[in-house]
VEXBAVEX-29615 format. One line per 2 residues: their letters; for each residue x, y, z of C-alpha. Coordinates in steps of 0.2 Angstrom, whole numbers, plus 2048, in hexadecimal, padded with zeros to 3 digits. Layout:
# VEXBAVEX-29615
a = X,Y,Z; ...
//
This chain:
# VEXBAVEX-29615
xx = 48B,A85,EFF; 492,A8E,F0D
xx = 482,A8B,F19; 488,A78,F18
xx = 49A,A7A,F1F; 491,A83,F2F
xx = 485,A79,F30; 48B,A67,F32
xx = 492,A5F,F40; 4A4,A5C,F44
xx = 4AA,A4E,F34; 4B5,A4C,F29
xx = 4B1,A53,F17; 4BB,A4F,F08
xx = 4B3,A59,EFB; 4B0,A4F,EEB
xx = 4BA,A5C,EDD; 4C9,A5A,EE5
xx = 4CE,A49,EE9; 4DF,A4F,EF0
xx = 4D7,A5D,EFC; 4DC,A5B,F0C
xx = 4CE,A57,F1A; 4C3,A65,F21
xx = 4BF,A64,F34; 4AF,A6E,F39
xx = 4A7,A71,F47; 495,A75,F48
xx = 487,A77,F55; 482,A67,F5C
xx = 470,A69,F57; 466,A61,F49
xx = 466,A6A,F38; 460,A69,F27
xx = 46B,A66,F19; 462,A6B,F04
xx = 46D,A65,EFA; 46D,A6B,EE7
xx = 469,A64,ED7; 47B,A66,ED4
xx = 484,A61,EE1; 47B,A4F,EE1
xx = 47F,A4E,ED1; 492,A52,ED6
xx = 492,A48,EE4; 48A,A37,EDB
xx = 497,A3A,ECC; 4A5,A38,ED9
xx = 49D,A2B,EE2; 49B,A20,ED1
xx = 4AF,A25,ECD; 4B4,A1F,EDD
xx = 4AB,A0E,EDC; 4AF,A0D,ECA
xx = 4C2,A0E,ECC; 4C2,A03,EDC
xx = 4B5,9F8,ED3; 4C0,9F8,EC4
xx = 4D1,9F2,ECD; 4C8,9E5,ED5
xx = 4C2,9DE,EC4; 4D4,9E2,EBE
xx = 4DC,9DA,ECB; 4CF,9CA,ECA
xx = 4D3,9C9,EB9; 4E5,9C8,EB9
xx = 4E2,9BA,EC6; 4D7,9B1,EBB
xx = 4E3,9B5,EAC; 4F2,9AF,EB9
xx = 4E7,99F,EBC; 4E2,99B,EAC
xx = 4F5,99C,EA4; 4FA,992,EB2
xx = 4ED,985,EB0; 4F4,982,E9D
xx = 504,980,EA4; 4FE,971,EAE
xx = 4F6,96C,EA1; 503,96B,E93
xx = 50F,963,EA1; 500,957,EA5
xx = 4FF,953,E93; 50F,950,E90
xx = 511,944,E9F; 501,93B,E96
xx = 50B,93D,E87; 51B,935,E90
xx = 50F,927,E97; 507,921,E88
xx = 519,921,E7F; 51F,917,E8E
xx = 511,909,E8C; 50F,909,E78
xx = 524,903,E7B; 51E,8F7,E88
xx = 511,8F0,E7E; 51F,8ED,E70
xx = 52A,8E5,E7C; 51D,8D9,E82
xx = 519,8D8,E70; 52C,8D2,E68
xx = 52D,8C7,E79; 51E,8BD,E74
xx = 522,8BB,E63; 532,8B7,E6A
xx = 52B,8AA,E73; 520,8A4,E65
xx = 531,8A0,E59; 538,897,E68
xx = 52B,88C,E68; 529,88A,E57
xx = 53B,885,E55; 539,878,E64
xx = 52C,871,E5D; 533,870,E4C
xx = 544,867,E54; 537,85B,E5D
xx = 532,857,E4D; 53D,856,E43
xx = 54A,84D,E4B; 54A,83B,E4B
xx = 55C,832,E4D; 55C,826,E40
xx = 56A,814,E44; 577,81E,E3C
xx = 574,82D,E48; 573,821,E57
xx = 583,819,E50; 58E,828,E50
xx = 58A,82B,E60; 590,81A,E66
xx = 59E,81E,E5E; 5A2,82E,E66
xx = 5A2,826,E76; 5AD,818,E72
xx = 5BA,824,E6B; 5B9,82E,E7C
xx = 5C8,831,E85; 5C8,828,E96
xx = 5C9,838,E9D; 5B9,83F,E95
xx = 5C2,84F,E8F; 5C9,84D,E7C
xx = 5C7,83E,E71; 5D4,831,E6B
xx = 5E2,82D,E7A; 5DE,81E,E83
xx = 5CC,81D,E7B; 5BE,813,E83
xx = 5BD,806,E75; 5D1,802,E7B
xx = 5CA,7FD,E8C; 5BE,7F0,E84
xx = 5CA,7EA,E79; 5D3,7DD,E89
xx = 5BF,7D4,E8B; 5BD,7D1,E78
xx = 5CB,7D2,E70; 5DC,7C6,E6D
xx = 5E7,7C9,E7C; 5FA,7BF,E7C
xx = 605,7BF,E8E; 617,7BB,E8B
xx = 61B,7B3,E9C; 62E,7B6,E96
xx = 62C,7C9,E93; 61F,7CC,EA0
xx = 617,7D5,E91; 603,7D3,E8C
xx = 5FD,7DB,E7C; 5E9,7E0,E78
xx = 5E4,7E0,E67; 5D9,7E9,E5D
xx = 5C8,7E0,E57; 5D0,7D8,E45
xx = 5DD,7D0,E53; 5EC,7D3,E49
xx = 5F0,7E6,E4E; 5F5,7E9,E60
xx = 5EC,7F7,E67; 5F5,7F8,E77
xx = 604,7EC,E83; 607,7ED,E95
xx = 613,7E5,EA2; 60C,7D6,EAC
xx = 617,7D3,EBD; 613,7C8,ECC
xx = 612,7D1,EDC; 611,7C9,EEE
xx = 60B,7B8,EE7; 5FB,7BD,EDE
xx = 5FE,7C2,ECC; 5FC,7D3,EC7
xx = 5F6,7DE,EB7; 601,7EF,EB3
xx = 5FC,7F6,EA2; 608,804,E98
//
């Protein structure tokens, strides 16, 4: 192929059997001319032609499927962390749900056992008794039982009641009027008779 290296016009030729020669710079007469190329070398110079785009073509599709491989473990990432939020999620209500569920049975008992008290209680005369009793055996004071009861403070408006003028002394007594619940001292002060109890 000498003819062809004389021939063309000044370009760079990278010969295809050597993919590592270094370029060629030729300079030719600037006039047309007619290149024949063999059987051969067509053949040579397609087979590099389909090696070059098969390797660059292949790298590509490499390259793209690593990126689609690269995706796609990504993508079961998200969603194996989506799944486990939903996981989390549906955990979260079902102990919701239980909650809302033990509150209103909860509730349910309560009113139950209301309504059952409600009922059921009914304060018969010897209920209602006791509790006249309880108040009469109330301190004055409200706080204990017993000293100075309610039922003691009665006792003067119903009871017997005896002054010794002598003495100054008055005595309450209890409802059989032969026990004394409680004396004081009766003094006049500043004309007009007055009452202190011990």
């Amino acid at each position: 192929m000498p003819w062809l290296f004389s021939h063309l016009p000044a370009m760079l030729i990278r010969w295809p059997q050597r993919r590592t020669a270094a370029p060629i710079w030729l300079t030719a007469p600037q006039q047309p001319v007619t290149v024949t190329l063999a059987a051969s070398d067509v053949s040579q110079i397609s087979s590099h032609v389909t090696s070059q785009l098969a390797a660059t073509v292949g790298a590509d599709v490499s390259d793209a499927l690593s990126a689609a491989r690269a995706a796609h473990s990504h993508a079961v990432v998200i969603q194996s962390l989506a799944s486990d939020t939903l996981s989390q999620a549906e955990r979260t209500y079902s102990a919701a749900v239980l909650t809302q569920s033990r509150a209103s049975d909860a509730h349910s008992q309560a009113i139950r056992t209301y309504s059952a008290i409600a009922a059921g209680v009914t304060l018969t005369a010897s209920h209602l008794g006791t509790v006249a009793d309880k108040i009469l055996n109330r301190n004055l004071s409200g706080a204990t039982d017993g000293v100075r009861p309610v039922k003691e403070a009665l006792y003067a408006l119903r009871n017997k009641v005896t002054t010794d003028i002598t003495t100054s002394l008055i005595k309450v007594y209890e409802p059989n009027d032969g026990i004394v619940s409680w004396s004081g001292v009766v003094f006049n002060g500043r004309g007009s008779q007055s009452y202190r109890f011990g």
